[in-house]
C-alpha positions in Angstrom: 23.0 3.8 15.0 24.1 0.3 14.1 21.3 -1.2 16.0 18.4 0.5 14.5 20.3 -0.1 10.5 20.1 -4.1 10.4 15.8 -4.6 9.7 15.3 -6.7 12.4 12.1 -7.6 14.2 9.9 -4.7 15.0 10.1 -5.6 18.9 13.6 -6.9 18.9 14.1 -2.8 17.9 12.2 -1.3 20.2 13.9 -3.8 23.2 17.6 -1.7 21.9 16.1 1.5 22.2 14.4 0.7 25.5 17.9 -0.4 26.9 19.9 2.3 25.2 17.6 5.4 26.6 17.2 3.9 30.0 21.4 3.7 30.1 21.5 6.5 28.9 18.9 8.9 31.2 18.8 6.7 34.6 15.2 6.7 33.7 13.8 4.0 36.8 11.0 2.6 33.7 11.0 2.9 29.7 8.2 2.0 27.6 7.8 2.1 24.0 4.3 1.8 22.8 4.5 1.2 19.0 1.1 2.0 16.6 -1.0 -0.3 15.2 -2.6 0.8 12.3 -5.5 -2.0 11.8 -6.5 -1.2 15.6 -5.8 2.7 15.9 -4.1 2.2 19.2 -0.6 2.6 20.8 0.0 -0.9 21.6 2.3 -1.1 24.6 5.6 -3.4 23.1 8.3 -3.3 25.5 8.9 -2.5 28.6 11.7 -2.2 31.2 12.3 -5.1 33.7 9.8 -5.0 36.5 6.1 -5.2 37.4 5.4 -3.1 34.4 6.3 -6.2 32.2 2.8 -7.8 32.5 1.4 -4.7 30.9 3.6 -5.3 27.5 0.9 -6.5 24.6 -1.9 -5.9 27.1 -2.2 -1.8 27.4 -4.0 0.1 24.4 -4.1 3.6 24.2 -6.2 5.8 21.7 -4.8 9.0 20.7 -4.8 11.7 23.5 -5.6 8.9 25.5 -3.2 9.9 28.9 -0.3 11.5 28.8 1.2 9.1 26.6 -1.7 9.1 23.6 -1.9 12.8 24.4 2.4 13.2 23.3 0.8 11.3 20.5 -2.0 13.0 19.2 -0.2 16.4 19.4 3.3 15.1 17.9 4.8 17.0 21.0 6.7 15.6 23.9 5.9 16.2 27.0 7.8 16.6 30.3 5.8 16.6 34.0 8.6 17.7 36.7 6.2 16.2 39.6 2.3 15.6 40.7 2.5 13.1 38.3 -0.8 11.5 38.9 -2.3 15.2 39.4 -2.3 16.1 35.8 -5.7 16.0 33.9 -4.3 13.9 31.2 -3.1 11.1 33.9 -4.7 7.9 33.5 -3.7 5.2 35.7 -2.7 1.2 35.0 -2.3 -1.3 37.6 0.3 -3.1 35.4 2.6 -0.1 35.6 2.0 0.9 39.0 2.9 4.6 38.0 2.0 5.6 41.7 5.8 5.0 42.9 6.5 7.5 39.7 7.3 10.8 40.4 8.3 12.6 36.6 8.1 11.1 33.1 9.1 12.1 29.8 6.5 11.4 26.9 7.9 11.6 23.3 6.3 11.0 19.8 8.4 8.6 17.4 7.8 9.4 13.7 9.1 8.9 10.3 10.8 11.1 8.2 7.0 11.8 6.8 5.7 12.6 10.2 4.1 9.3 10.2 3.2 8.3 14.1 5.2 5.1 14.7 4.6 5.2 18.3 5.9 6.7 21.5 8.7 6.9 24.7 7.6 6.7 28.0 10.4 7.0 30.7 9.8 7.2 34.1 11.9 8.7 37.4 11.1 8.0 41.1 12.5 11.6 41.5 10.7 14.9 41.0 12.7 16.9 37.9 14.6 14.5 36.7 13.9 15.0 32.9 15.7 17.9 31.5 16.7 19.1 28.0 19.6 16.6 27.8 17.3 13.9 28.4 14.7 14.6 25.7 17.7 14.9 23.6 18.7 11.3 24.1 15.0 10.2 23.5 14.5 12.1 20.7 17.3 10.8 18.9 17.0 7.7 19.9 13.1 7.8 18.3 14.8 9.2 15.3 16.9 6.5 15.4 13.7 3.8 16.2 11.9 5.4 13.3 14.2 4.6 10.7 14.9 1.2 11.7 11.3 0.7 12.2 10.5 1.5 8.6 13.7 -0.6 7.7 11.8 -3.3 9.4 8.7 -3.5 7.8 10.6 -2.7 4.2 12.6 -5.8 4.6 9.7 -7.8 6.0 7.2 -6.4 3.0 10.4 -7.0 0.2 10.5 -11.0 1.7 6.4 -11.1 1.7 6.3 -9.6 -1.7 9.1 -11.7 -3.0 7.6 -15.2 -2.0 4.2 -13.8 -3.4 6.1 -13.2 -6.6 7.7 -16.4 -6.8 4.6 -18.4 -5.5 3.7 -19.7 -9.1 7.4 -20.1 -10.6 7.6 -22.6 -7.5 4.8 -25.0 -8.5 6.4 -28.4 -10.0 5.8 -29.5 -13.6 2.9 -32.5 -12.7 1.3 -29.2 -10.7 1.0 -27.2 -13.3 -0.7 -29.6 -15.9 -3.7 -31.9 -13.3 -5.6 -30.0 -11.6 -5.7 -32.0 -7.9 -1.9 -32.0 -8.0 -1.7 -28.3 -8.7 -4.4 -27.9 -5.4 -2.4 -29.9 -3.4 0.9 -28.1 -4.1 -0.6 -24.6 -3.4 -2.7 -25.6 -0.1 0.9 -27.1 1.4 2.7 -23.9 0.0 0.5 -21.6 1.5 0.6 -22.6 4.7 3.8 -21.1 5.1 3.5 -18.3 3.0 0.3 -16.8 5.1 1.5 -18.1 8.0 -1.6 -20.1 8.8 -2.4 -23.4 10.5 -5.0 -25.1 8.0 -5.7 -24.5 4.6 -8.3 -25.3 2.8 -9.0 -24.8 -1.3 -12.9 -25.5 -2.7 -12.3 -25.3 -6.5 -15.6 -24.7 -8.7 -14.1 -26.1 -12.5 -15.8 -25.1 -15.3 -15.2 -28.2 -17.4 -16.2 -30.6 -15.3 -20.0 -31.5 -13.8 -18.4 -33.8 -11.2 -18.1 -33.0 -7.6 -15.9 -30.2 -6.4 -12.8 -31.0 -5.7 -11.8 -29.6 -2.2 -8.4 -30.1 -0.4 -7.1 -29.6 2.6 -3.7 -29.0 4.3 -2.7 -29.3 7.9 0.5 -27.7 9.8 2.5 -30.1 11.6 4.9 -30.1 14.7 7.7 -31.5 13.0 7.3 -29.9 9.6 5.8 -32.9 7.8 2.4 -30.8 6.7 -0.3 -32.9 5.8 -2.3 -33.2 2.8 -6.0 -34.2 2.4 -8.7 -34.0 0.1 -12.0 -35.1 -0.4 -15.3 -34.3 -2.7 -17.3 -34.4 -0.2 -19.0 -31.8 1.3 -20.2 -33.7 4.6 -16.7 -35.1 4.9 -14.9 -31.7 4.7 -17.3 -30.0 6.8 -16.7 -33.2 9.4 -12.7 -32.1 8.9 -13.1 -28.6 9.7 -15.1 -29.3 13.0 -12.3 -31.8 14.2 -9.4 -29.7 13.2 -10.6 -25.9 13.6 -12.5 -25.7 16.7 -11.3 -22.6 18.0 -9.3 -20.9 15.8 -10.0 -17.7 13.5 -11.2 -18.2 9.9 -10.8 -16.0 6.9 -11.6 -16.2 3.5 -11.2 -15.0 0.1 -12.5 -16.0 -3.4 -9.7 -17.4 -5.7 -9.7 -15.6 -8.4 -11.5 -11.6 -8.8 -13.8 -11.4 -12.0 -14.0 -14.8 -12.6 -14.0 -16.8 -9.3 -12.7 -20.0 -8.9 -13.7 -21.2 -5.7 -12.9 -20.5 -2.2 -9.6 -19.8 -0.1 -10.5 -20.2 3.5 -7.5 -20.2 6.0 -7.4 -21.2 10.0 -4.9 -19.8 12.6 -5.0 -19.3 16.4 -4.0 -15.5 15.6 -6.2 -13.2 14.7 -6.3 -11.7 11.2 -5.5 -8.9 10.7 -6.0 -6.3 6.8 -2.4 -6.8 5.8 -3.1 -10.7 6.2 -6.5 -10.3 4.2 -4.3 -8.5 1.8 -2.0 -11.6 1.2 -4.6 -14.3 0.9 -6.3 -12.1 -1.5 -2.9 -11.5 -3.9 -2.1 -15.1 -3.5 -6.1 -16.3 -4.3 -5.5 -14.4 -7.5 -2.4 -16.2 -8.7 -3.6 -19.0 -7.9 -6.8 -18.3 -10.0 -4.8 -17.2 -12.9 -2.7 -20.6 -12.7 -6.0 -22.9 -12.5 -6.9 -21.1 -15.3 -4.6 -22.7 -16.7 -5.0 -25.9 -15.5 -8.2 -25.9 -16.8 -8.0 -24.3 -19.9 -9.5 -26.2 -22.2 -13.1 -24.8 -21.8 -12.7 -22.0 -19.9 -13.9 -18.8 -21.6 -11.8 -16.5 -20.8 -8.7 -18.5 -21.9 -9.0 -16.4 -25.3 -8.5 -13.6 -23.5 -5.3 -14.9 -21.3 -3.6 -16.0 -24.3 -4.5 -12.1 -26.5 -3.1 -10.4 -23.6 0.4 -12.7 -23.1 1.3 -13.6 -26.6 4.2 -12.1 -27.9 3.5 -13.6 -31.8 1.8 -11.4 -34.1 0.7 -14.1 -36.2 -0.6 -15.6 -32.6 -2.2 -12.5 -32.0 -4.1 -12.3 -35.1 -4.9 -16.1 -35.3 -7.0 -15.1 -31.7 -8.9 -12.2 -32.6 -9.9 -14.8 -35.5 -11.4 -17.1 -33.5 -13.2 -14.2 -32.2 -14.4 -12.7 -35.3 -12.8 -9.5 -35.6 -12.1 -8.9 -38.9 -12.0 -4.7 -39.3 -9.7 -2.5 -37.4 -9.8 -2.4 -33.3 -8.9 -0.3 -30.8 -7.7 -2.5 -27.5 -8.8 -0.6 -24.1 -7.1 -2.6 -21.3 -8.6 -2.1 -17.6 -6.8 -2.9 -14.3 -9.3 -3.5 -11.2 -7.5 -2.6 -8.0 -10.3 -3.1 -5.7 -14.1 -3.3 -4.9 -16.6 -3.3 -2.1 -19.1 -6.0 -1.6 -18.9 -9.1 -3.4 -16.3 -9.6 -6.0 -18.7 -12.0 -8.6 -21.4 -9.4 -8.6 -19.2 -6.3 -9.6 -17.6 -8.2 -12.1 -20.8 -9.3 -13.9 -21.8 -5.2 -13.4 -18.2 -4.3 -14.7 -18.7 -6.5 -18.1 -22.2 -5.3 -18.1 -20.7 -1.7 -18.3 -17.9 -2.2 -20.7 -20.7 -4.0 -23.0 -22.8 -1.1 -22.9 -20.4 1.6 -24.3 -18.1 -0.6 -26.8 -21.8 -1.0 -28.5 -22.8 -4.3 -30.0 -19.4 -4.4 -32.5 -17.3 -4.7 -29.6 -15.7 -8.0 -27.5 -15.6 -7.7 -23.9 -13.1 -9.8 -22.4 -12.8 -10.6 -18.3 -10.2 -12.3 -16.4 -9.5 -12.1 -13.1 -9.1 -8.5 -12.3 -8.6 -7.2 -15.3 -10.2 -7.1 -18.8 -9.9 -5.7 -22.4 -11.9 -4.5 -24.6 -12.0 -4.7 -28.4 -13.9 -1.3 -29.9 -14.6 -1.4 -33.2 -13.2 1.0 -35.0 -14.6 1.9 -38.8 -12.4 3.7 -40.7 -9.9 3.6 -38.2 -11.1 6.0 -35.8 -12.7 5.2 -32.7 -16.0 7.7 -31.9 -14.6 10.6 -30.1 -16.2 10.7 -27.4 -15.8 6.9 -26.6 -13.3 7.8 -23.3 -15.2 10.4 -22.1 -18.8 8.1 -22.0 -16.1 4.8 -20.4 -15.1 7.3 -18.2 -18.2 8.0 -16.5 -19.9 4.8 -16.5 -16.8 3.4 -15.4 -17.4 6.6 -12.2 -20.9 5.7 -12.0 -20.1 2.2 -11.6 -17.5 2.7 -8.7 -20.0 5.2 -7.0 -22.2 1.9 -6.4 -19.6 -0.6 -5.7 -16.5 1.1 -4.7 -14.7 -0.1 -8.1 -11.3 1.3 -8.0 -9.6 0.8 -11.9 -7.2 2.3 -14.2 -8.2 2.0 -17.9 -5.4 2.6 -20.7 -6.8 3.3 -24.3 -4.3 2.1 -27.1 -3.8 2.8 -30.6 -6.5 1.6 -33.3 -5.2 -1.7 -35.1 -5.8 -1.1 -38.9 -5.3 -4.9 -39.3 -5.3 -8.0 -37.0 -1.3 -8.3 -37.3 -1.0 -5.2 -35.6 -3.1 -5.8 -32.4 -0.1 -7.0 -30.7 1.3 -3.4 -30.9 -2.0 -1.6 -30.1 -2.3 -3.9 -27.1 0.9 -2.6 -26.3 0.7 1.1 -26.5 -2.6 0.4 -24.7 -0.6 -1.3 -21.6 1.7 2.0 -21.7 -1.6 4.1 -21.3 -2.5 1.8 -18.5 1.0 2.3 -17.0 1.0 6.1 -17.4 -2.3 6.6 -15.2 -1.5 4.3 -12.9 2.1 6.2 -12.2 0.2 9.8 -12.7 -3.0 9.5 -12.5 -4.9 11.9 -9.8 -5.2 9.6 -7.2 -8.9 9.0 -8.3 -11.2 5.9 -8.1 -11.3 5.0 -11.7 -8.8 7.0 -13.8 -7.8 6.5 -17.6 -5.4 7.5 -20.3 -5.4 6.8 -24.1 -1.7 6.2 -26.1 -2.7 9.4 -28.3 -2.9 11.8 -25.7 0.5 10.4 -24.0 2.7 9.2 -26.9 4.4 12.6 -27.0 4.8 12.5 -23.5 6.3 9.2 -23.0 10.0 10.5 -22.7 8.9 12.7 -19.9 9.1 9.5 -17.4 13.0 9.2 -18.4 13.3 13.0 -17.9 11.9 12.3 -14.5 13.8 9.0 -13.3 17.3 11.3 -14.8 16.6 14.1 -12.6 15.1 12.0 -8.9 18.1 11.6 -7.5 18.8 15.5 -7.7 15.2 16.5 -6.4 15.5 13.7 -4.0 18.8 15.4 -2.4 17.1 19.0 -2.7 13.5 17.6 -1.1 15.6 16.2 1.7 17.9 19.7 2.4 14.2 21.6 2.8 13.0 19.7 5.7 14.0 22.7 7.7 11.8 24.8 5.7 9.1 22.0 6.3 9.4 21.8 9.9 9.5 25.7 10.0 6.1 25.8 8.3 4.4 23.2 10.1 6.1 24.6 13.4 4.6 28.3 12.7 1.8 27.6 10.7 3.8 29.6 8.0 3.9 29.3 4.1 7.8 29.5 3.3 7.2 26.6 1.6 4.7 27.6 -1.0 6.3 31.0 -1.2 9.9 29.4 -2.5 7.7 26.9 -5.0 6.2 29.9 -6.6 9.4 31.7 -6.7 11.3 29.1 -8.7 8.1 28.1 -10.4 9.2 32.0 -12.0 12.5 31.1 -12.3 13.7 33.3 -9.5 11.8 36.5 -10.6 10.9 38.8 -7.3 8.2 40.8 -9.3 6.3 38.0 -10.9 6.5 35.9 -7.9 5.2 38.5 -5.9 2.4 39.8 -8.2 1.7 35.6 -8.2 1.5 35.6 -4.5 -0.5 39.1 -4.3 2.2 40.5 -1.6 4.7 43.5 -1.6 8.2 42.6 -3.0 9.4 44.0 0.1 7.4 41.3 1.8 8.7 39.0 -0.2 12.5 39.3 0.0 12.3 39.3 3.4 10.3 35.9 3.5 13.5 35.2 1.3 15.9 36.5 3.6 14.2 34.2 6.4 14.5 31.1 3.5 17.8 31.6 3.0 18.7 31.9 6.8 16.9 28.4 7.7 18.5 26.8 4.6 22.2 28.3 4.6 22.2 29.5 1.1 21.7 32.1 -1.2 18.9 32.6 -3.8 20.3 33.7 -6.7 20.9 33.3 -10.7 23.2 30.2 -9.9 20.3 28.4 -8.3 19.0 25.1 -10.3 15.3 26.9 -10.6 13.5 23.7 -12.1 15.0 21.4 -9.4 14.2 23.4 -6.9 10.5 24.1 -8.0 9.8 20.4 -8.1 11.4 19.5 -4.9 9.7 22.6 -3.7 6.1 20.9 -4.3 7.4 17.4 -3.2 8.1 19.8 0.3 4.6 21.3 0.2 2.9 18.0 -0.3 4.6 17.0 2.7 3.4 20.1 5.0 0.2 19.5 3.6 -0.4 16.1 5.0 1.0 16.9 8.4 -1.3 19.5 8.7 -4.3 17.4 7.8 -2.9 14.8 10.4 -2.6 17.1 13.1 -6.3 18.3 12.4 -7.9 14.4 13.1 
């Protein structure tokens, strides 16, 4: 156990289990072929000592691909006694030279969620050599690789996420005030954070008509990275042939609504969408830090400094320079994501907010997300003024594939108080984002959630409890998805009624004979009794955390 609990490197895991199940079943050749999400293929990892080593990083499989992406597809291990290469699944591979194999033992490694994290492959010269015992060992084992797996890629996400987080705390002082200092710094920092070979910034300032500035950084053998920039075009383009002939480019635009410039990186890897995913949080930052820098015209700067103040007298002092004198109702939106090009669906999203906060109201864009000041005569906002953002804001993401979260907050009677509507309008945001129906664009105003607001400590006071409860029904899960049964559903409804037999069953449209004994069969798989001293509201909720999870390895096993 102690070698799968330590998140270490995703093969460096795999290598222990390979060594551990081959001690442990004489198997003559163990593979573990791990998943890879980007490429939707069982990538073979690690491999035994032998011939079969030159297969390791070369061999993709596609689900139900041989016997291996067949163990795969149908989450079910699979033992051949002999006549390996007889079986209609079998598909060869010179680097393993499976002809000298006699048996072999397939089995699926998943997560706790059923999530397919790859597959064991072990291998006997013998005929019948696999037997209960050792499916045992490499089922356990994959248990075992599972969790450390996930372990893995929690530690390694926690140490991305954290130097993502700390990427603009770490700029120096002189960085954070000139503009070509604050380039420099971030093209030498993020070579190490994307793990890249050359990077390369093109900033477009709005304040200046001069040439762009663009700046360049190259990794070096002995950690001395260089630095280089230049404002011309013919120059850097002269760079980039001499230095990145042959490696893989990507790029992303700093910045999301407002772009400022270009973040192109170069690496012999390929890239893959986690990597896309970095350049594009770190691109961001970055934008929101030359933003900054370059403050002194920019026109979204207003904007920055509404949404970060924490002085009223700040606060109102801003929405006088932008000459809002009545009451206001802030609506704050979040962009998560679009399709297509970032510039144009922001110009389309401002468009869109312009057109329903009417000619009285201040739309305000930076980076990927925005506010908008409604006006609000009287001190009501029109009543229908969320349902018609709502579905432009649908409309919009039907065309572009706009992804947002919108949170309405309270009307501001006077320009001191914007501060707090700005406020309850970030707790709107913060409440559809956390419950929200999993929808494109979803959104939430502070009235219809104010009352609510204590639910999300009544919910963080009782997780641990329905976390303990979830976990002690994964018989009851595997039992459903096993069968193709509804025990489940049947005990969510049945605490859902607070343990009553006749309403449950008039809810479920079965005899209450039927009933008890799907009860009887609950209680069996659990070991214990459903009775008056059972916690009914724990259980229902665990109950539908269960279901949730039956439901999505049903829907996996379907694809």
């Amino acid at each position: 156990m102690l070698l799968f609990a330590q998140g270490r490197d995703l093969v460096e895991l795999a290598d222990d289990a390979v060594q551990l199940v081959a001690r442990e079943t004489g198997a003559a050749a163990v593979f573990v072929y791990l998943w890879d999400e980007d490429e939707e293929r069982l990538v073979l990892r690690v491999a035994t000592p032998g011939p079969q080593q030159t297969g390791v990083g070369e061999i993709r499989l596609r689900l139900g691909e041989g016997i291996t992406g067949w163990a795969a597809l149908r989450r079910r291990s699979v033992i051949i006694d002999r006549d390996l290469q007889e079986d209609p699944r079998f598909i060869g591979f010179d680097e393993i030279e499976e002809e000298e194999f006699r048996s072999i033992l397939a089995v699926p490694i998943a997560d706790e969620q059923s999530r397919l994290r790859g597959v064991f492959a072990l291998y006997s010269k013998d005929e019948a050599a696999f037997g209960e015992d050792e499916l045992a060992i490499a089922v356990e084992v994959g248990r075992l690789l599972a969790t450390g797996l996930l372990r893995a890629e929690t530690v390694a996400d926690l140490n991305r996420q954290s130097a993502a987080a700390h990427f603009l705390l770490d700029f120096p002082s002189v960085a954070r005030t000139a503009l070509v200092p604050c380039l420099q710094f971030a093209a030498r920092r993020l070579l190490d954070l994307l793990d890249i070979d050359v990077c390369m910034l093109e900033y477009i300032s709005r304040r200046e008509s001069g040439a762009t500035p663009i700046i360049f950084a190259f990794r070096s053998v002995d950690g001395d990275n260089r630095v280089w920039s230049t404002h011309s075009r013919v120059a850097a383009q002269s760079s980039i042939d001499q230095n990145c002939a042959g490696l893989e480019n990507s790029s992303v635009a700093i910045g999301m609504g407002a772009s400022h410039g270009v973040l192109s990186c170069y690496r012999r890897a390929r890239f893959r969408a986690r990597d896309f995913e970095r350049m594009s949080v770190l691109a961001t930052q970055l934008g929101v830090l030359l933003e900054a820098v370059d403050l002194n015209s920019v026109g979204s700067s207003l904007a920055t400094r509404l949404r970060l103040t924490q002085d009223d007298a700040e606060a109102a002092r801003i929405l006088s320079e932008l000459n809002v004198e009545g009451p206001v109702c802030p609506v704050v939106v979040r962009v998560h994501s679009v399709r297509g090009d970032w510039e144009t669906v922001s110009r389309s999203l401002k468009d869109t907010l312009a057109s329903v906060a009417g000619a009285r109201g201040i739309v305000l864009l930076h980076s990927t997300w925005g506010m908008v000041l409604v006006d609000a005569p009287g001190g009501r906002v029109s009543a229908d003024f969320s349902v018609r953002l709502l579905k432009a804001l649908q409309r919009l993401s039907d065309e572009t594939g706009l992804r947002a979260s919108v949170g309405m907050g309270s009307v501001s009677p006077t320009p001191a108080q914007i501060r707090q509507s700005i406020n309850h309008a970030r707790q709107a945001l913060d409440w559809t984002e956390a419950y929200g129906r999993g929808l494109p664009v979803t959104l939430a105003s502070y009235a219809e959630i104010r009352d609510v607001l204590p639910l999300v400590e009544v919910v963080s006071s009782m997780a641990p409890k329905i976390a303990e409860t979830a976990r002690a029904l994964d018989p009851l899960v595997r039992y459903d998805v096993a069968q193709g049964s509804h025990l489940v559903r049947t005990l969510a409804v049945l605490a859902s009624c607070g343990g009553s037999v006749n309403e449950a069953a008039v809810r479920l449209v079965i005899h209450r004979n039927t009933l008890r004994q799907r009860m009887q069969r609950i209680e069996q798989l659990l070991g214990l009794s459903l009775d008056a001293t059972t916690d009914w509201p724990v259980l229902g909720l665990s109950t539908r955390v269960a279901a949730i999870r039956v439901d999505k390895v049903r829907a996996a096993s379907r694809r």
